[in-house]
N, C-alpha and C positions, 0 to 999 in steps of 0.2 A: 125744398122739403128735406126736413132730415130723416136719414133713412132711421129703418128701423133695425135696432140693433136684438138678435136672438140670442138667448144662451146657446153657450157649447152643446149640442147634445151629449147625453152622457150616456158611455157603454156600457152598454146590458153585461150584467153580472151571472155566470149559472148559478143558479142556488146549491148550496151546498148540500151535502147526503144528510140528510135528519137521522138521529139515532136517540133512544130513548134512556134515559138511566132511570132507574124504580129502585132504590137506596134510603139509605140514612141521610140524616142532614147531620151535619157535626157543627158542632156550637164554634169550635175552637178553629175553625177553617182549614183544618189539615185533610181529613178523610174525607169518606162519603162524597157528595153531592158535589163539594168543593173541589175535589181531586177530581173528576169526574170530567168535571166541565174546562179546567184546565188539559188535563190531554186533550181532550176532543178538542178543543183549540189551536193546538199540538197540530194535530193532523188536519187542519180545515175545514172540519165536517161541524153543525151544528147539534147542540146537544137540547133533549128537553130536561128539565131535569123534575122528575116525578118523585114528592116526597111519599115514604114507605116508613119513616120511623123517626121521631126527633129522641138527640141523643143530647145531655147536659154534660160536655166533657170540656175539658181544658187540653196542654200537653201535657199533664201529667198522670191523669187519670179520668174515666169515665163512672160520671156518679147518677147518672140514672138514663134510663129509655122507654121510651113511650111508642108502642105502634101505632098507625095511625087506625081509624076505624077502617074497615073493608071498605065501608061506602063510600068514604072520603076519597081512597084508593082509586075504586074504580068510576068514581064521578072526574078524577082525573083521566085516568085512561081515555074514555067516552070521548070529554072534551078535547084531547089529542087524536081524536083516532083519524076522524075528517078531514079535518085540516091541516094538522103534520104526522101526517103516517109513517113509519120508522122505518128504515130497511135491515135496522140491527136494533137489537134492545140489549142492555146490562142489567141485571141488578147484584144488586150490594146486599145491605142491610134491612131485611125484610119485613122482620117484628113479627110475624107470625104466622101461623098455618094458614087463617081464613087469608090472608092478604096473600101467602104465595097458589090460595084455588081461584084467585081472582085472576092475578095472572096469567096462570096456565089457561083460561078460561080466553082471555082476549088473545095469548097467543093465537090458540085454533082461530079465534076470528077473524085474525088478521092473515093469518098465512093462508086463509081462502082467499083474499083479493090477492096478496103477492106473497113470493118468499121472504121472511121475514128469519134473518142472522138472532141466535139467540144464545149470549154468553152469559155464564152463571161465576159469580163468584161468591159464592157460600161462605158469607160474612155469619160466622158460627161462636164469634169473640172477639176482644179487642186484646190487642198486644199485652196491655196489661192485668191481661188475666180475667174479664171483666165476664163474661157468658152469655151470650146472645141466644139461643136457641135449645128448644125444651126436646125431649122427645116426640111429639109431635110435630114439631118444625122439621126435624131430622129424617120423619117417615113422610114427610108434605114434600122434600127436595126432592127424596129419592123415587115416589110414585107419581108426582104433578110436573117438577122441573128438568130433572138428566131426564128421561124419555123423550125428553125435547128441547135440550140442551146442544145446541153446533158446537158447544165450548164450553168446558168447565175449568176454574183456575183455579182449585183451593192449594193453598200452604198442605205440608206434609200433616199438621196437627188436625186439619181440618176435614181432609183425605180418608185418614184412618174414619174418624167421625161418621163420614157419609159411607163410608164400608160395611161398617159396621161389624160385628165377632169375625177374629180372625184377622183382624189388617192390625194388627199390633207385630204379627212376623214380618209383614210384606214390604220390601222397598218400594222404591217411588215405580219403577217401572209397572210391578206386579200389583199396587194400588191403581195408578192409569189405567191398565185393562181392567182389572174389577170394576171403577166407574164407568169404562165402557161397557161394559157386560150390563151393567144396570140402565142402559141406554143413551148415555151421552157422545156425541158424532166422534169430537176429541177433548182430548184431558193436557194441560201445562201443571204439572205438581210445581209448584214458586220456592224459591227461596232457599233449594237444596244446599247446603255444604257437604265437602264430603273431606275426609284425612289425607285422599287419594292426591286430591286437588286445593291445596293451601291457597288462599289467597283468591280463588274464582267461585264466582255467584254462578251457580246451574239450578237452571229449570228444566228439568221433565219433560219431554213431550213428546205427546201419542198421537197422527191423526192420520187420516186415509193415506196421503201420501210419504209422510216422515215419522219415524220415531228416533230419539236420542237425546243424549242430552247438550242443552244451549248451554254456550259457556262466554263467559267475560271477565277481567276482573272487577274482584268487589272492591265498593268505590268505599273507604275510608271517612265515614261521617256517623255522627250520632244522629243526622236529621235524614229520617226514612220514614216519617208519619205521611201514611195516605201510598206507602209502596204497591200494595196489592190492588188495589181501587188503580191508581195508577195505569198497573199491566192491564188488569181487565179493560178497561176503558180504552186503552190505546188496542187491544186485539179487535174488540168491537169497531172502531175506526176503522182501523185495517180492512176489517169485513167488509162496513159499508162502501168503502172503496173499492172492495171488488176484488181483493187479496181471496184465497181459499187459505182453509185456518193453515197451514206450516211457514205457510210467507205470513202471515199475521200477526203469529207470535214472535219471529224474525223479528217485525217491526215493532211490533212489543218490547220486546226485550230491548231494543237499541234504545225507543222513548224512555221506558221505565229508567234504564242505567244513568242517559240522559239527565232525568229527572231526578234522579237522585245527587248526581255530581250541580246539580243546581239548586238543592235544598238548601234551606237556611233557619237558622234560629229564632223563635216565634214564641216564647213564653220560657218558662225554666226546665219543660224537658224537652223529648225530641221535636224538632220542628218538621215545617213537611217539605215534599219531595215538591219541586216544581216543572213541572214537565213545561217546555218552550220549543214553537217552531225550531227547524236548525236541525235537532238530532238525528236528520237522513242524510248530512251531507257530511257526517265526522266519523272518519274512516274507524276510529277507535271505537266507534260504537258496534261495529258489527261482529257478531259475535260469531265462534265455532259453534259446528252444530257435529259431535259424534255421531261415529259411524255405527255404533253399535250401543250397546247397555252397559260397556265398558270407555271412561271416558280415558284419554290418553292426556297426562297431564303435558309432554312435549308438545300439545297443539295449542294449550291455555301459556305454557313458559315464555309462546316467542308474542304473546299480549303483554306480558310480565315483564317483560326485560325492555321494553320501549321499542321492538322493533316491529311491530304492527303496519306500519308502511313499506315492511319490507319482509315479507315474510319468505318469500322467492330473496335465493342469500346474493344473484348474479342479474346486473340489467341483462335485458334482452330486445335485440331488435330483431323481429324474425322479419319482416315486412312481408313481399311477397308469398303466401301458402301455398303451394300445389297439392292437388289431392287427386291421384291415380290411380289406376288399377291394375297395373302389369308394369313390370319391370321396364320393358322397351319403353312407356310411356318415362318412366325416370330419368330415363338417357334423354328423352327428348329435352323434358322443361331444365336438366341442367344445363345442357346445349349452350339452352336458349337461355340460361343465365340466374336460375333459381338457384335460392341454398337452403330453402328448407322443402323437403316433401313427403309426402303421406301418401304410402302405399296402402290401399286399403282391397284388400281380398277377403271377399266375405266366403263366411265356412258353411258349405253343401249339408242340407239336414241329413248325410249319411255320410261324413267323408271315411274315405280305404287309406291304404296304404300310399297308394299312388296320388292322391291326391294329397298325402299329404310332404309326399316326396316330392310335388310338383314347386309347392308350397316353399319348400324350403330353397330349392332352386332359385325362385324366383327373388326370396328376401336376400340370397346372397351373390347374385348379381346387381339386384337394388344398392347394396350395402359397397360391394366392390365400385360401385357408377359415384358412389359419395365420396367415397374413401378418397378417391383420385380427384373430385372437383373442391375435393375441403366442403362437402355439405352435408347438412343431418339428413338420415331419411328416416323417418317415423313409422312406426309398424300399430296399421289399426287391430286392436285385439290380439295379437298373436305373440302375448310377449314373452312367452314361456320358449319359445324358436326363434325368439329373437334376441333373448338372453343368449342362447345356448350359442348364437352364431358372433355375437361381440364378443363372447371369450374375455370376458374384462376390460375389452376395451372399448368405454360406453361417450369417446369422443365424436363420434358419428353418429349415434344410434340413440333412439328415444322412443317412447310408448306413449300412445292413445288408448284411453278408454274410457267408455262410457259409465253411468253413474251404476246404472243396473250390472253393468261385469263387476266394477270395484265392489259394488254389496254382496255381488253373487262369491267373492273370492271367499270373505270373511275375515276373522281376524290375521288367523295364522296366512292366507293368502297373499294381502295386503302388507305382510310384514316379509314373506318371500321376494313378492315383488320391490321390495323398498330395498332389499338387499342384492339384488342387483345392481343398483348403481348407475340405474335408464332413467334418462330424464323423465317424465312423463304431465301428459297435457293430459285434461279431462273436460268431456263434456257437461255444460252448467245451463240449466236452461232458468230456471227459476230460484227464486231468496235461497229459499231452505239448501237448495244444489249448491250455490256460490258459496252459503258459508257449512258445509258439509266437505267440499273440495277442499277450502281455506287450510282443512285439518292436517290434509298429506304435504301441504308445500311443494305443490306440483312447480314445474317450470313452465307453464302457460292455462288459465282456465279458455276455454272457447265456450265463449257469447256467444246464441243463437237461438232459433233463426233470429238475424236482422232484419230480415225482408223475408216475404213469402217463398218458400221453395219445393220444389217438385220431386225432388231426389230420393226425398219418403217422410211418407207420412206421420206428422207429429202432429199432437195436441195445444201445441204452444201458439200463444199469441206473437206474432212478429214484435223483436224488442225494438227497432225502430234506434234512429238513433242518439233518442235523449236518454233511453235506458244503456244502451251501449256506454256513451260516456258518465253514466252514473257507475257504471260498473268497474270502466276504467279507473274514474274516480276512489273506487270504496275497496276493491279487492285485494290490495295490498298483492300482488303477484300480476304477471303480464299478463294482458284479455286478448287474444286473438278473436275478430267478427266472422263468423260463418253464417251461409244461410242467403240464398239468393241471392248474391252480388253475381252480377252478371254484365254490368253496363262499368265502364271507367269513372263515369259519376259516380257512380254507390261507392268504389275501391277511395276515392279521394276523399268521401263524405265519413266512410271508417276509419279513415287516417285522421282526418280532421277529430274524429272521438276518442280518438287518442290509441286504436288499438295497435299494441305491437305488431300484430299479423293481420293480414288479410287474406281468406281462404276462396280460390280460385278452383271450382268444379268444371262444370261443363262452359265458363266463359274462357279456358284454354285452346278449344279447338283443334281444328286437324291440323293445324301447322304452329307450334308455340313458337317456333321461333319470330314468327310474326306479330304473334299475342301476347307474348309476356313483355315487352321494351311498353309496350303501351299501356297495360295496367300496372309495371313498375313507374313509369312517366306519374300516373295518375296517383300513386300512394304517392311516392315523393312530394310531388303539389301538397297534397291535401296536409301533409307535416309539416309545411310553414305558412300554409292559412291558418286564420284566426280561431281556437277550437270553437268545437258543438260545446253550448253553455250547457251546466250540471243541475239536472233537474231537483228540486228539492225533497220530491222524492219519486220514486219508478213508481212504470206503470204494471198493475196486473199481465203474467205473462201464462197464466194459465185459464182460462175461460171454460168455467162449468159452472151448470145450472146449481144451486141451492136446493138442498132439498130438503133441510132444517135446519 
């Protein structure tokens, strides 16, 4: 008998995030609907694309537009509601008031079944001056769509617009809050130039947890048709994937820049932007994010100058990290054969005098136990007594601090601290963090948490270690892993991701001299196995609920 031969089965696929676009269709392939559905591509999410307006343009100009009826509109909607229900919506090019109350209309009804991500970008005109929207449209955005708006992306021209009297004074920043003020969650003003910053593309951007400006170089072409549609579509991605908007527009801006360094020419004027998988794994794409409303052009120069892989000017191999809390612990782990360690003594909600003469004691027997073993020893938060005790001489001695101190300093703080001349590492836990650090040219960012940990309480998803070596990958400066390593597995599985350090809490114990040969044993390993392969793009590392 002959047997009977079966197909291979074949492996189940997840389906991808559905997200919705409600846009223009553009004739000429560049904008609207067509840009739309190439990012979401981009990103791997499934797009629907819902026509809102047909437009008769070329690349050289747009010569007429048509909204579609309301009914048409929401005979689409309907049809999509069942059966691909969105977890983010965009729109584009609306065509008119009755179409943006239909909208608003199906928002509320869908974000009764679930949270439903909803990015605007208030296509108010075409590049070539063409006029999209009446006064009506204008007071339809501002009362139907920002009030329930997780994302608004207009161009600075479009901004003023939706402000309405009075934003003709206001910069990008003081525009951002006025569209928040009028209800939208957060604001990316697109496409900023500034005199400040010759040569770098900045966007704007306002949300719960970052404000500053993103910065890149601007990419050198005349084909940038479909740039804004672009960004919005790729933020919406973002969302449906589970980014909260500051890591979103992060990856925004990397697709968008992407997408433009891959445009091409498509008729006799500007061609469009092409947004292609890839853009999460090209270290040049990630952009600075300032610290303030003042951008620093030395942090966009070392993009400019081609050293972007190296923005950190010295390799570094810290390996082994120790992280203690008393001096006598310092004596121990160098003992035992550490050369980098992190004293950390947290500060008493009332310190005296005495305490803080304790304090200094303790950093400079710390400092003396380095000086004599040839090791760094790191001073968590206290760098202003720890300047005072290196005396300029900052071959031993180096600063930690977290992202919340570096903001708390502010400008002129941040510029004290740089003039010291202390190395300093900073903690990064999310996008916006990484390319926010990127700006100071720290000598190590710390990844974290890797793994669950107990030592206190954060908000963070564990970055696991595909994100780890994505990070490795993209930061252009050395990543030390923190964050629950406890076990000699984890310590070789972060070497394996390539990070420069590994930070050892509580898996040191009462006796290091017997714990550290064995998680130096295990980094070692792990630095000439095979790496952790580079994810094409990270995962969400902050988890909160949506709440428009």
């Amino acid at each position: 008998m002959t047997p009977v031969r079966t197909a291979p089965a074949v492996p189940e696929i997840a389906a991808p995030r559905i997200i919705w676009s409600i846009a223009g269709n553009d004739s000429g392939g560049g904008a609207g609907l067509s840009a739309d559905a190439r990012a979401a591509a981009a990103f791997g999410v499934h797009l629907c694309p819902v026509v809102a307006a047909i437009t008769a343009q070329n690349s050289l100009t747009v010569t007429h537009v048509e909204p579609i009826a309301p009914e048409l509109l929401d005979a689409q909607l309907a049809a999509l509601a069942d059966d691909l229900p969105p977890v983010a919506i965009k729109t584009g090019l609306l065509g008119s008031a009755a179409n943006i109350a239909v909208l608003a209309r199906w928002i509320d009804r869908l974000r009764q079944r679930a949270p439903v991500a909803l990015v605007v970008d208030p296509v108010l005109g075409a590049s070539s001056g063409a006029a999209f929207a009446d006064g009506a449209v204008l007071t339809a955005y501002r009362d139907l769509l920002l009030p329930r708006a997780t994302l608004v992306t207009p161009n600075e021209r479009e901004a003023r617009r939706l402000v309405g009297p009075g934003a003709d004074a206001m910069a990008a920043p003081q525009l951002a809050e006025a569209l928040r003020a009028l209800g939208a969650a957060a604001v990316a003003i697109t496409g900023g130039d500034s005199a400040h910053a010759p040569g770098c593309s900045l966007d704007w951007i306002a949300t719960e947890h970052a404000s500053g400006w993103l910065a890149l170089p601007r990419v050198g072409t005349p084909h940038t048709h479909g740039t804004g549609c672009t960004f919005a579509s790729s933020a919406a991605s973002a969302l449906a994937l589970g980014f909260v908007a500051a890591d979103a527009l992060v990856l925004a801006k990397m697709a968008t820049t992407h997408a433009i360094a891959c445009g091409h020419a498509a008729g006799q004027g500007a061609g469009p932007v092409a947004a292609r998988a890839g853009f999460g794994t090209q270290p040049d794409r990630l952009p600075v994010l300032s610290w303030d409303d003042h951008f620093n052009m030395d942090s966009c120069s070392r993009l400019l100058d081609g050293r972007q892989s190296a923005i950190s000017p010295e390799p570094c191999d810290i390996g082994l990290y120790a992280i203690v809390d008393r001096a006598e612990r310092v004596a121990q782990v160098l003992a035992a054969g550490v050369r980098t360690v992190q004293l950390r003594i947290k500060t008493p909600a009332r310190p005296d005098a005495a305490w803080h003469a304790a304090l200094s004691a303790q950093l400079a027997r710390a400092l003396a136990a380095c000086r004599q073993a040839g090791a760094t020893l790191v001073v968590n938060d206290h760098w202003r007594a720890a300047a005072e005790l290196a005396a300029g001489d900052a071959r031993h001695m180096a600063i930690h601090l977290g992202q919340e101190d570096l903001l708390a300093l502010g400008a002129a703080g941040r510029a004290e601290l740089a003039a010291t001349g202390l190395r300093l590492g900073i903690s990064s836990h999310s996008l916006w963090e990484l390319c926010r650090a990127r700006g100071l040219a720290p000598w190590y960012l710390a990844c974290g948490p890797v793994w669950p940990t107990l030592t206190k309480a954060m908000p963070w998803v564990p970055q696991g270690l595909a994100n780890l070596a994505w990070w490795v990958h993209m930061a252009g400066v050395p990543v030390v892993a923190i964050g629950g390593i406890l076990e000699s597995a984890q310590a070789e599985q972060a070497a394996r991701s390539g990070a420069a350090g590994v930070c050892i809490v509580r898996g040191l114990g009462e006796e290091p001299g017997a714990t550290v040969p064995l998680w130096q044993a295990a980094i070692d390993h792990g630095r000439v196995a095979p790496r952790v392969p580079v994810p094409a793009l990270p995962h969400p590392s902050l988890a909160e609920p949506m709440t428009k």
